[in-house]
C-alpha positions, 0 to 999 in steps of 0.5 A: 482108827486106834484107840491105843497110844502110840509108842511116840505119844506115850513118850511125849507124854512121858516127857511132859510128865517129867517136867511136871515136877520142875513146873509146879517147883518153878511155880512155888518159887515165883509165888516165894518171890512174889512174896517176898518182894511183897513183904519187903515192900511193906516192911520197907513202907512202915520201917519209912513211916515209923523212921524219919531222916534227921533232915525231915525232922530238923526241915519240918522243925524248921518250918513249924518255928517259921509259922509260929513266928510269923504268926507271931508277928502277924498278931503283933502287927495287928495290935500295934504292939510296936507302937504301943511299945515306943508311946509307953517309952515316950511316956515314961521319958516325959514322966521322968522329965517332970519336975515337983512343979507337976506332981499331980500331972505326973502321978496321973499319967503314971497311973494312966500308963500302968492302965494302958500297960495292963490293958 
């Protein structure tokens, strides 16, 4: 048994040397590219984050006056405020149809609707 190369496997390895460079230049362009997508793929993350559409803005807009107007309403429907409304207007009707006869009747009420108003 030869301990010595032969003249076929000293070619091949001459072969497999010469392709080493090409490999380790093919390895440092998929690792460019890796990089490359990776980074696109953050910047393209914070870019989406800092930059919102003008449609996102004008819907998230749009939902937040919802809310508020509803809760609004929520809180105006608790307090009868409508009703209060529509007695205060009732009242200042009546007032306005009392005659001198009444003073005392009509400055008392009054004094009560403008407590009621401010309460």
């Amino acid at each position: 048994l030869s301990l010595r190369p032969s003249r076929q496997t000293d070619c091949l390895f001459h072969s497999f040397a010469s392709l080493l460079p090409s490999l380790s230049t093919m390895l440092v362009i998929q690792a460019s590219l890796v990089t490359q997508i990776v980074l696109s793929a953050i910047a393209g993350d914070v870019i989406s984050d800092l930059v919102t559409p003008e449609a996102d803005k004008s819907e998230a807009l749009r939902l937040r006056q919802k809310q508020f107007w509803s809760s609004l309403s929520s809180v105006a429907d608790d307090m009868k405020l409508t009703q209060h409304m529509e007695l205060y207007e009732e009242t200042e009707k009546a007032l306005a149809e009392l005659d001198e006869k009444h003073t005392e009747v009509k400055a008392a009420l009054s004094e009560s609707l403008q407590y009621l108003k401010s309460a």
